[in-house]
C-alpha positions in Angstrom: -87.1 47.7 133.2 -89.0 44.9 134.7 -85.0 43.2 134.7 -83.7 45.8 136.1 -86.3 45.9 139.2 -86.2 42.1 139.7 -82.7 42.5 140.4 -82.8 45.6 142.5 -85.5 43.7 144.9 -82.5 40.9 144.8 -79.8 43.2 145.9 -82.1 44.6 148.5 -83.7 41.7 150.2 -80.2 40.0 150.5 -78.3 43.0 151.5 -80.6 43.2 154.1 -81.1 39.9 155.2 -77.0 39.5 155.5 -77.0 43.1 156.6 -78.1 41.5 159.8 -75.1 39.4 160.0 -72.7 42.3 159.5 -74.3 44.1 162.7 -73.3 41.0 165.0 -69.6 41.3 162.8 -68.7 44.7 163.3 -69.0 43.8 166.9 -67.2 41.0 166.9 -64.5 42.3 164.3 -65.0 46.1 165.1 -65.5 46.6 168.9 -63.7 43.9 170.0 -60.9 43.7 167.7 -61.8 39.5 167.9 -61.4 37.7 164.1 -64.6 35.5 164.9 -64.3 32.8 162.5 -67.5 30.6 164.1 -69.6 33.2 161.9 -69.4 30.2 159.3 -70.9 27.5 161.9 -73.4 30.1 163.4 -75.1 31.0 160.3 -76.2 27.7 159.5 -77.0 26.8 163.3 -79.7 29.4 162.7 -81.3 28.0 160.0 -81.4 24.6 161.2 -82.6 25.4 164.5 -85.5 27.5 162.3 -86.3 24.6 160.0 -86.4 22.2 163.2 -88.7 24.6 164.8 -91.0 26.0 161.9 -91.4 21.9 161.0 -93.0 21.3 164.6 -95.1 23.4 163.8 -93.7 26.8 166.1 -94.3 30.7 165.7 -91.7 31.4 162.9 -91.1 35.0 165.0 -90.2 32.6 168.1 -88.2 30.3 165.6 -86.4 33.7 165.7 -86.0 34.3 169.0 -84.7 30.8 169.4 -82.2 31.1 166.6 -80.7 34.3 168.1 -80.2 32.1 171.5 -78.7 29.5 169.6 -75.6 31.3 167.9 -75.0 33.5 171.4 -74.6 30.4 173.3 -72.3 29.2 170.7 -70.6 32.7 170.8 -70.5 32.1 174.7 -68.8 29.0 174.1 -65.7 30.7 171.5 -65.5 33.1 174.1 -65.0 31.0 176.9 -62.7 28.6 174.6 -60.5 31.8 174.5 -61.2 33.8 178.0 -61.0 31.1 180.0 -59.0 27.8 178.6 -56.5 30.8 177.0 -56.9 29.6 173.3 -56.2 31.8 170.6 -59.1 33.6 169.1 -58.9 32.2 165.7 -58.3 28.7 166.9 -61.5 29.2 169.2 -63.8 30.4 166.2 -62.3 27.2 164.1 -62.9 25.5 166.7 -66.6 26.5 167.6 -67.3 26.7 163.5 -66.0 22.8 163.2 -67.9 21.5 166.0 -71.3 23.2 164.9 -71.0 21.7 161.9 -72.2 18.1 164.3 -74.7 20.1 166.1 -76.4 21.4 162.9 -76.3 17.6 161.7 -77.6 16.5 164.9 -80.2 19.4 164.8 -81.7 18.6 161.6 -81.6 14.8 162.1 -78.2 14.0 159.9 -80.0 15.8 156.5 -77.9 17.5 154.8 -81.3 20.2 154.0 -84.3 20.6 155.4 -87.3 21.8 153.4 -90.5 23.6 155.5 -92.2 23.8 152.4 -96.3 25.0 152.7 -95.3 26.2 156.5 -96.0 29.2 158.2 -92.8 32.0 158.3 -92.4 35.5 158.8 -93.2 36.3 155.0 -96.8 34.2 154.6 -97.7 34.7 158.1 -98.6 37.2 160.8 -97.1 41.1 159.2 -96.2 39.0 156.2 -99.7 37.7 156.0 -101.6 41.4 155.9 -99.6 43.5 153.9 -101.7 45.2 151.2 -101.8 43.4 147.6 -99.1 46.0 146.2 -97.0 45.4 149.1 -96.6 41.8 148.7 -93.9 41.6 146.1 -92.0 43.5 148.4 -92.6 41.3 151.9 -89.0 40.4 151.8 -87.4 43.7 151.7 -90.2 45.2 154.3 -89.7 43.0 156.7 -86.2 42.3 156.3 -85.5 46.4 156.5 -87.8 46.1 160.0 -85.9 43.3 161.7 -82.4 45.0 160.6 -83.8 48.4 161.9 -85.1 47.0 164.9 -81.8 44.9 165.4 -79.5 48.2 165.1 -81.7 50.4 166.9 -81.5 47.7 170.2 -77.6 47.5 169.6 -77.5 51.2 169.6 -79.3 51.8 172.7 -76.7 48.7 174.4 -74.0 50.4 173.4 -75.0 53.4 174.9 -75.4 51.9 178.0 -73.0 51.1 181.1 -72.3 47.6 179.9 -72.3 48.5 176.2 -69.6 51.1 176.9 -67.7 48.6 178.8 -67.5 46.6 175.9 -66.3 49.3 173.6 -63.5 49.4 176.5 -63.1 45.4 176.6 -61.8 46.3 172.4 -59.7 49.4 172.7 -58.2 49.1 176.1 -58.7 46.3 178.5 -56.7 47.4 180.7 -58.9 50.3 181.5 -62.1 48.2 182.1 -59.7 46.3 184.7 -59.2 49.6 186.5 -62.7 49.9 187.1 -62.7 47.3 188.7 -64.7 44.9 185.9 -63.7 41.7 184.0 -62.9 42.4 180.0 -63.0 38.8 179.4 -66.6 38.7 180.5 -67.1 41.7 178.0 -66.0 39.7 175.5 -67.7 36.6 175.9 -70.6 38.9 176.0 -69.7 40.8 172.6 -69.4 37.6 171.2 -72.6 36.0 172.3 -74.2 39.3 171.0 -72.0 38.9 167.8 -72.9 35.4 167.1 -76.5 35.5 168.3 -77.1 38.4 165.0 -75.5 36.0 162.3 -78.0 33.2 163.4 -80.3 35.6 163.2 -79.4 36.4 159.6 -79.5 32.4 158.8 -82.5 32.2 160.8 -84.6 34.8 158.3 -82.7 33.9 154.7 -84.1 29.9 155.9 -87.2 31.3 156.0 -87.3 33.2 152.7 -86.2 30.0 150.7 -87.9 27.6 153.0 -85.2 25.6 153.8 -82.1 25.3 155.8 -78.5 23.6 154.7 -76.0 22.7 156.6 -73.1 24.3 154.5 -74.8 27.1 153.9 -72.7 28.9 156.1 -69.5 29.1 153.8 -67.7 32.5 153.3 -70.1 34.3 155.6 -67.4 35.3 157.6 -65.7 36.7 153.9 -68.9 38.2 153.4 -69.6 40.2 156.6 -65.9 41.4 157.0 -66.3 43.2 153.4 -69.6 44.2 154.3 -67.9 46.0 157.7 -65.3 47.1 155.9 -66.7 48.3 152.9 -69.6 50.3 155.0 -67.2 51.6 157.5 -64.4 53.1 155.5 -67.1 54.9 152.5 -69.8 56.6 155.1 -66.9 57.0 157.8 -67.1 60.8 157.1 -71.0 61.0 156.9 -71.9 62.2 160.1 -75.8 61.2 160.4 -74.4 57.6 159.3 -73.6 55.7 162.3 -71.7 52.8 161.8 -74.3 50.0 162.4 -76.2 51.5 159.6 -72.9 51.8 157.8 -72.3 48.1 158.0 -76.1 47.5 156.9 -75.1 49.8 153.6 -72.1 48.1 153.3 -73.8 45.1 152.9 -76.2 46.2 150.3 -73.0 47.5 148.0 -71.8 44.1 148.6 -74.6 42.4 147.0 -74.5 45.0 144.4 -71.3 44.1 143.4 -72.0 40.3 143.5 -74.8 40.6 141.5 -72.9 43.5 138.9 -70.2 40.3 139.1 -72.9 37.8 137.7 -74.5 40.1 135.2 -71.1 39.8 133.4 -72.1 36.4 132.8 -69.0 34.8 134.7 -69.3 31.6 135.8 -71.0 30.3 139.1 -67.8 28.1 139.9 -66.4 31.6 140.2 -68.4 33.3 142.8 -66.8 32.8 145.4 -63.3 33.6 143.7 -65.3 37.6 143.6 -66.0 37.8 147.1 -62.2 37.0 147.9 -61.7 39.5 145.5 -64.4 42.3 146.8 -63.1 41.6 150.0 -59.2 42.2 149.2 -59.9 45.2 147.7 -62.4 46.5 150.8 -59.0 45.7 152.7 -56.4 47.7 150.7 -58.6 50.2 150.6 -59.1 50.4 153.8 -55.5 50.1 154.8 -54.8 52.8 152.1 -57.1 55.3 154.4 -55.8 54.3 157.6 -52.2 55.6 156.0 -53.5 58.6 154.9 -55.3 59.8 158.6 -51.9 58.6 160.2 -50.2 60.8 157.7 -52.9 63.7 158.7 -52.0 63.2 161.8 -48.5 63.4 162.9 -47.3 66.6 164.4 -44.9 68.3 161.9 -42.8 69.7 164.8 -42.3 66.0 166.0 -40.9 65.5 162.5 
């Protein structure tokens, strides 16, 4: 029993932690339609930027603050790479994700990791600091589940508004934002910076769980969050309380589940990341396997 708790605290505190992540994917890969592939660089800028910050001695929630400016500017930057100098969008995103792999070098002074062991963070300090004695072996989840909620609530109430719904546009028809008179390439450098600026986020608060940042700790995010998307989306796409940034966050959690179901078999750790490709292609054929079926439902018998 105990085994079987300890690894559904597991599932939980890193389904929600990279739960995060998939909120700034689906609007990168969802709204916009835009294969961001900087998701690998931004992650890691997070953390270092944290560690850098948490080592000087800073409020770990500004460390958080700082980390979600940090990956937007570098979504600003993929945006612009694409908007405005007309590269493709997967060439931006490699671009963006190989040059933050300097920056995060640069930001953590050419270590490979940075350890903020004995610091202050969101889990020993502040909320994490007063929780009642029962509580604390459950800080992680608690507050993860509180910044995820509070993350999807604010994108919720964007999206809702006359820029948010301008984005949605930007994805599905650009050419209807430019008939109101508006820029979609703007919209999308915004989406991205929004995008980005959540993934940092994610790296920002898993730094701060273990204590310490590393500068590949970034690779197969982007695998990671597109099965979590896709694997949230498609399952709870008829489930109408479900909205689909709480979808993604679900997603995410079933994607640790099956990760950790995946290591419980005993296989080897050489072969992890072999299992996400595979979650991930079957999330995908899956979800292509739907999208047939609704065209299917769809098509007007007397068109036939």
């Amino acid at each position: 029993m105990d085994v079987l708790l300890g690894l559904l605290v597991n599932i939980l505190e890193e389904g929600l932690i990279y739960g995060i992540m998939a909120l700034g994917v689906y609007v990168t890969y969802k709204i916009l339609d835009f294969p961001d592939l900087s998701v690998d660089g931004t992650f890691p800028l997070g953390a270092c930027v944290t560690a850098a910050l948490i080592t000087i001695g800073m409020n770990p929630w500004i460390a958080c603050l700082c980390a979600f400016a940090a990956g937007a500017a570098a979504g600003c930057v993929t945006g612009f790479l694409n908007v405005k100098l007309k590269i493709s969008d997967l060439l931006s995103g490699i671009l963006v994700m190989t040059g933050l792999y300097s920056v995060n070098l640069f930001i953590t002074g050419g270590k490979a990791t940075v350890q903020f062991y004995n610091k202050p963070t969101i889990f020993s300090s502040g909320l994490g600091g007063i929780l009642p004695e029962p509580l604390r072996p459950y800080k992680v989840i608690l507050i993860a589940l509180l910044v995820a909620a509070v993350g999807k609530l604010l994108l919720d109430l964007y999206l809702r508004t006359k820029s948010g719904l301008l984005l949605r546009s930007a994805g599905d028809n650009p050419q209807y934002v430019v008939s109101l008179g508006r820029n979609p390439g703007r919209m999308k450098i915004i989406g991205l910076a929004i995008g980005n600026g959540f993934t940092a986020l994610s790296g920002c608060i898993l730094s701060q769980q273990a204590e310490t940042a590393n500068i590949a700790s970034g690779t197969g995010m982007v695998v990671m969050a597109l099965a979590s998307v896709i694997i949230g989306t498609s399952l709870f796409r008829r489930v109408k309380w479900i909205r689909s940034t709480l979808a993604v966050i679900f997603g995410s959690i079933l994607y640790k589940t099956c990760l950790v179901a995946a290591m419980q078999l005993h296989l080897p750790t050489n072969a992890l990341k072999l299992v996400m490709a595979v979650i991930f292609a079957i999330a995908l054929v899956a979800n292509n396997m739907a999208s047939g079926r609704r065209k299917k439902q769809n098509v007007n018998p007397t068109q036939i």
